[in-house]
C-alpha positions in Angstrom: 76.2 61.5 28.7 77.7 58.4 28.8 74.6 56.9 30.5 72.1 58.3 28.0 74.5 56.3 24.8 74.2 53.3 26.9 70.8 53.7 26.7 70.5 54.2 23.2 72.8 51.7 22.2 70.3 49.0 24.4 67.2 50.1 22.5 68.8 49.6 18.9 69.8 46.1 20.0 66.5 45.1 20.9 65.1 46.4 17.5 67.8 44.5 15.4 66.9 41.5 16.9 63.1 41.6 16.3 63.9 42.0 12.8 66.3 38.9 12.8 63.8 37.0 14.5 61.0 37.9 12.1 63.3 37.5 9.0 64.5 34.0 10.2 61.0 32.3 11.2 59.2 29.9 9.2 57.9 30.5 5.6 53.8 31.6 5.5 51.9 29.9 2.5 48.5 30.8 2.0 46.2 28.2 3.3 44.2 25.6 1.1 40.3 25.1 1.2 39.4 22.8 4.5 42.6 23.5 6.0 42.5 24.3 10.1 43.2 28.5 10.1 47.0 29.1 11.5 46.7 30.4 15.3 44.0 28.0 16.4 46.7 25.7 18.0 45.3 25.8 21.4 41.7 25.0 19.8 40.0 21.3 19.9 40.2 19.9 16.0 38.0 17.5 14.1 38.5 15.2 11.1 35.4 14.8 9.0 34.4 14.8 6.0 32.3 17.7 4.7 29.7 17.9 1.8 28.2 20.7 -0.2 24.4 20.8 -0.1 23.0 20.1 -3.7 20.1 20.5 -5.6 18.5 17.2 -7.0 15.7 16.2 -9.2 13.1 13.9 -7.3 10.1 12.4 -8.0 6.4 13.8 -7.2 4.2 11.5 -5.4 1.0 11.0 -3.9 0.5 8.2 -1.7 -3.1 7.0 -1.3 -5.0 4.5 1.4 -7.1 1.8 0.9 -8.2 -1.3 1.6 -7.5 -4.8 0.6 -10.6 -7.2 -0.6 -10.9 -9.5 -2.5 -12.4 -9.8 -6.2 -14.5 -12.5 -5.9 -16.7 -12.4 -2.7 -19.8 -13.6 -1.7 -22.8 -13.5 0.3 -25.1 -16.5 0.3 -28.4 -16.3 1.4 -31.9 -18.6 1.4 -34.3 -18.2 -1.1 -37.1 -20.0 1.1 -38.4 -20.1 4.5 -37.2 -23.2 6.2 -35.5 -24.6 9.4 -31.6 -25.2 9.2 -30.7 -29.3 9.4 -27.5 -29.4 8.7 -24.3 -26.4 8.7 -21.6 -28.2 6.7 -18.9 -25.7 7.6 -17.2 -23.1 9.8 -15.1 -19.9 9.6 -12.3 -20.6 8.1 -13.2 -24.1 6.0 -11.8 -24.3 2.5 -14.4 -25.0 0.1 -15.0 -26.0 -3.3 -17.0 -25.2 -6.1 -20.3 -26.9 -5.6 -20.0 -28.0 -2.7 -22.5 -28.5 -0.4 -22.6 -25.8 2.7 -26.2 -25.9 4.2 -28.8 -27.8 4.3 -32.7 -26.8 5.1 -35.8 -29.0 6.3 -37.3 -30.0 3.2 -39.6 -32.4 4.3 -42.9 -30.3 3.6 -41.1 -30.2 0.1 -40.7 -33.6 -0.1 -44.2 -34.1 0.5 -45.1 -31.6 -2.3 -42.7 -33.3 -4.5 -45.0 -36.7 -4.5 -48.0 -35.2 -4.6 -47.3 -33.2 -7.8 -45.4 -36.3 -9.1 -49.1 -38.2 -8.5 -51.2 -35.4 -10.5 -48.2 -35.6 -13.4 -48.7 -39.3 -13.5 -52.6 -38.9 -13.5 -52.2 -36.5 -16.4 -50.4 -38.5 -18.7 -52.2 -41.5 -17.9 -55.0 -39.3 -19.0 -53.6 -37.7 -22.0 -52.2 -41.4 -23.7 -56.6 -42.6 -23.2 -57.3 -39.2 -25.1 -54.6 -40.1 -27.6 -56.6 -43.7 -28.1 -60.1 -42.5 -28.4 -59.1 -39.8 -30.9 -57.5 -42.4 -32.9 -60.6 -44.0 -33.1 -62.7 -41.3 -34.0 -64.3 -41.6 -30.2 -63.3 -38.0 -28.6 -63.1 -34.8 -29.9 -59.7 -32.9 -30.9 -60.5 -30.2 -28.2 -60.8 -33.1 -25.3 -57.6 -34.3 -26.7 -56.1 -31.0 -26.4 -57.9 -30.9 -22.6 -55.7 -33.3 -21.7 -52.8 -32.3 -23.5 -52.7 -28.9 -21.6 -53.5 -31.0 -18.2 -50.1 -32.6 -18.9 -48.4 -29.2 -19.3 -50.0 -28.1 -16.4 -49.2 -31.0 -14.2 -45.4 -30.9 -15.7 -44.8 -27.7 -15.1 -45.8 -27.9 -11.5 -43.2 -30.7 -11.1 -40.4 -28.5 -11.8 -41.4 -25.6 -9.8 -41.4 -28.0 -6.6 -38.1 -29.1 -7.9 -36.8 -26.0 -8.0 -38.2 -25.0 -4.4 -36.3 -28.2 -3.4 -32.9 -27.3 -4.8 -33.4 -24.1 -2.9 -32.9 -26.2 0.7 -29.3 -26.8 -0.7 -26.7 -24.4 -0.6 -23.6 -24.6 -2.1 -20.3 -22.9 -3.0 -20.8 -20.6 -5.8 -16.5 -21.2 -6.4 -13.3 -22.0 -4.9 -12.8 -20.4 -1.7 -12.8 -20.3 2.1 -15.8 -19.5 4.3 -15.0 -15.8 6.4 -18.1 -15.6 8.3 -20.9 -17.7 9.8 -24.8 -15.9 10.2 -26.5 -18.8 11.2 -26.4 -22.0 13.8 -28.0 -25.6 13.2 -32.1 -25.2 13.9 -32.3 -21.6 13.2 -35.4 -20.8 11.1 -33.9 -19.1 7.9 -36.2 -16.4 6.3 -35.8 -15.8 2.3 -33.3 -13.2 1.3 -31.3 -13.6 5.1 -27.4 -14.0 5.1 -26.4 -17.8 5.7 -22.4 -17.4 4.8 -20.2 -15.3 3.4 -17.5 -16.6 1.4 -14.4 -14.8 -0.9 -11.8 -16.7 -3.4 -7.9 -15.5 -0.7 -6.2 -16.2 -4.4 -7.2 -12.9 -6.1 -6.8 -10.0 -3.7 -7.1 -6.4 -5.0 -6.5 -3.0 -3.3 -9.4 -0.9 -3.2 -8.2 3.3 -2.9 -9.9 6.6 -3.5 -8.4 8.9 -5.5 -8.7 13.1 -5.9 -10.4 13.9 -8.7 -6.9 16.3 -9.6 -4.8 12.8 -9.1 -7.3 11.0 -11.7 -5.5 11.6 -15.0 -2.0 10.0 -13.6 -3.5 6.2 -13.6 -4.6 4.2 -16.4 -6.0 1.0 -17.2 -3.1 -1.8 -17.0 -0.3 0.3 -15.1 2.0 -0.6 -12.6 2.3 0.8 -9.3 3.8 0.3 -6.3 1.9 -1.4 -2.8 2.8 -1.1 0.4 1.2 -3.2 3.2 2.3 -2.2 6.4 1.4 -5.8 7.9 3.6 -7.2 6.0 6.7 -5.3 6.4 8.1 -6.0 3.2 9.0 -4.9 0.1 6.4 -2.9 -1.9 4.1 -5.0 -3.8 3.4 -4.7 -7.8 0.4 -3.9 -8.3 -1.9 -3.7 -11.7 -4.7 -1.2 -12.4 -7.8 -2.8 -13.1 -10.7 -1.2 -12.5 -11.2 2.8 -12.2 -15.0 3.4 -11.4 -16.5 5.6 -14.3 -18.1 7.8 -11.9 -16.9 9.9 -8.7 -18.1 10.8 -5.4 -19.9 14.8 -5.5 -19.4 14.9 -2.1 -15.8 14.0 -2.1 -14.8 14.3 -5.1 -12.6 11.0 -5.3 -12.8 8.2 -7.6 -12.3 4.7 -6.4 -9.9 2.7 -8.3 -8.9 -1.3 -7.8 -5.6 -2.8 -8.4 -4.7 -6.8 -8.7 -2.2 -7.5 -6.0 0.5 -10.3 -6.2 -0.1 -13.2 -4.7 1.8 -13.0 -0.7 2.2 -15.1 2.3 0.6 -13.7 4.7 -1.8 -11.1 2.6 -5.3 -11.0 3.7 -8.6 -9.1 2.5 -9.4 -6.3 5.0 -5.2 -5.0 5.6 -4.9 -1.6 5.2 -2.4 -0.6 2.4 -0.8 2.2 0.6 -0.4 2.9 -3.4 2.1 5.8 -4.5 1.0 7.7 -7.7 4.0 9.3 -9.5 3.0 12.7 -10.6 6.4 14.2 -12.5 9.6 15.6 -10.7 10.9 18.7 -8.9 14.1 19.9 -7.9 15.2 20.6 -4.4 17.9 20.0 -1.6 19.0 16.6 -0.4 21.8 15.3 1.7 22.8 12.1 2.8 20.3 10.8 6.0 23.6 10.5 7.7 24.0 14.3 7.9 21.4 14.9 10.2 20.8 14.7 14.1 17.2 13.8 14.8 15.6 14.5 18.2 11.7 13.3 18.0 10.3 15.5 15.0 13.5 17.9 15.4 16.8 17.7 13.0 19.9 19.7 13.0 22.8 19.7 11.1 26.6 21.1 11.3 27.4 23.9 9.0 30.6 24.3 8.2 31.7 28.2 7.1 34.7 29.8 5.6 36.4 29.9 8.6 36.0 25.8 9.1 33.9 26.4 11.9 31.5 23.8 12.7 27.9 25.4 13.6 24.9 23.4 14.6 21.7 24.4 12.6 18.3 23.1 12.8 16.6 22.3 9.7 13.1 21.0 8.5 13.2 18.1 6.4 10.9 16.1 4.3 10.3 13.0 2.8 13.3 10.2 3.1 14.3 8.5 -0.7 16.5 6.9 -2.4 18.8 10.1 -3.2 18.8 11.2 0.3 16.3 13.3 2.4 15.0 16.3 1.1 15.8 19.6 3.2 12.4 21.9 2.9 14.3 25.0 4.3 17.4 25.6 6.8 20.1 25.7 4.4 20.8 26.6 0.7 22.4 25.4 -2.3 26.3 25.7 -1.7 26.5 25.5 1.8 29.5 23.0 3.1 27.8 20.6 6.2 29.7 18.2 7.8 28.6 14.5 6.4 28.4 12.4 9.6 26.1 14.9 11.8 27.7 12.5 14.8 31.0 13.6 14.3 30.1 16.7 14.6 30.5 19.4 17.4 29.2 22.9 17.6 32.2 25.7 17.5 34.6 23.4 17.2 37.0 23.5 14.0 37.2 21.2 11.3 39.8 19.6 9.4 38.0 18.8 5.8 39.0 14.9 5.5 37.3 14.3 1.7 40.5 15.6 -0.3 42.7 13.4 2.0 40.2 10.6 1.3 40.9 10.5 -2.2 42.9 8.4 -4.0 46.1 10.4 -5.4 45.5 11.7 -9.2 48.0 9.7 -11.6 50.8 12.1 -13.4 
């Protein structure tokens, strides 16, 4: 018996004790948002700070292709047959408006020139006798009127070898600089061939197609934006000019020109980019510093009620000035951490934005 109250009086012992312990430990508050959970001691602990995803407005665009040229171009060309004597420039030679370029054998032409010259000096010699005699009543007025139309004749025969002649001379149409050489010194040149081709570097213009749906967002005398991936710089301003009346029915595109700027280093035949703003649309962004990318490939670190990091991959789209858009992976109201490097998959986190801020005034 006396055993069995030992016992007894062992077990109560033990009980009161448990209480006291439990009554006399520390005080449990209930835990604030993007506070580490109590019993994850022995767990590894990040400080970061976390962002909700949010929905934003951004702009619809359509970025078309083209093709710088220039807006004043030419090709020159001979109007007569004839044998090159002298090439005046090369690829690459500044030029002025004109100023001679090419020169062609005009020898035969010369020769024409003075026979001509002789029948026109024949014909007015002729025409001032006529002149004489019908003054004094010794030729008729239709022999005077013979000789009149000889003169004509004879003048106008002048002027077309003239005008042959000025055809062994060509020159520069404007200011500009020569871009390609057809022909050498003492090739035969053949009326209608390509001698030069020349364009004015000053006055460069982008040259794009556009969808027939994308048509109604540019007009006459807007601005838009021109990238030229040569240059790698800032987008150029650009100015509508020109949008062709008529579209392709095969493609159904519409070419449109705009003025560019003038830039160092811009040069007819770049490839370059124009962006067409079409409205704006609302969807998910987040800071580009959010995400891990691996190739084509991003993730991200969710962060859930429990302040558990989790990495998530995610498809994103285009990159702008309000973040990068999220296409699908997450949803509105989700908490990610905002430096995806900091980040760690499973691990918890400790929610450093609140601590981050500067204490409200009282």
């Amino acid at each position: 018996m006396f055993k069995s109250n030992q016992r007894r009086l062992g077990i109560g012992s033990i009980a009161v004790m448990l209480l006291l312990g439990v009554s006399c430990g520390p005080s449990q508050e209930p835990g604030r948002p993007g506070d580490v959970p109590a019993g994850t001691a022995g767990q590894q602990v990040i400080h970061a700070r976390v962002i909700e995803v949010t929905a934003g407005q951004v702009p619809i665009s359509v970025e078309v292709t083209g093709q710088v040229t220039a807006v004043y171009q030419a090709t020159l060309a001979s109007r007569i047959q004839g044998t090159i004597d002298n090439l005046l420039v090369r690829e690459g030679s500044l030029v002025r408006k004109g100023q001679t370029l090419v020169v062609l054998d005009n020898r035969d032409l010369q020769a024409e020139l003075s026979r001509v010259t002789a029948e026109l000096d024949n014909a007015k010699a002729h025409q001032d006798r006529m002149e004489e005699l019908y003054r004094k009543d010794a030729v008729s007025k239709q022999e005077l009127e013979n000789a009149t139309r000889a003169l004509r004749v004879a003048e106008a025969g002048r002027k077309a070898v003239l005008a042959q002649l000025s055809y062994t001379i060509v020159k520069a149409p404007f200011d500009g600089v020569i871009t390609e050489k057809k022909v050498e010194r003492g090739e035969l040149a053949s009326p209608g061939q390509p001698l030069l081709k020349m364009e004015d570097p000053g006055l460069l213009r982008l040259e794009a197609t556009v969808a027939e749906s994308d048509v109604r967002v540019v007009s006459i005398g807007s601005t838009v934006p021109v990238f030229i991936d040569a240059l790698e710089t800032n987008p150029l301003r650009g100015i509508v000019s020109q949008i062709l009346p008529a579209g392709d029915p095969q493609t159904h595109t519409f070419t449109i020109k705009v003025d560019l700027p003038p830039a160092a280093g811009l040069k007819s035949g770049m490839f370059g980019r124009l962006r067409l703003e079409k409205g704006t649309s609302t969807t998910l962004l987040l800071p580009k510093s959010a995400f891990i990318e691996r190739g084509e490939l991003a993730s991200l670190f969710i962060v859930g009620s429990d302040q558990m990091a989790r990495l998530r991959w995610v498809r994103i789209g285009r990159t702008m000035e309000q973040g990068v858009e999220i296409l699908s992976g997450v949803d509105a109201g989700e908490r990610v951490i905002a430096d995806g490097s900091q980040g760690r998959d499973g691990v918890l986190v400790q929610d450093m934005t609140a601590v981050a801020l500067p204490p409200k005034a009282p």
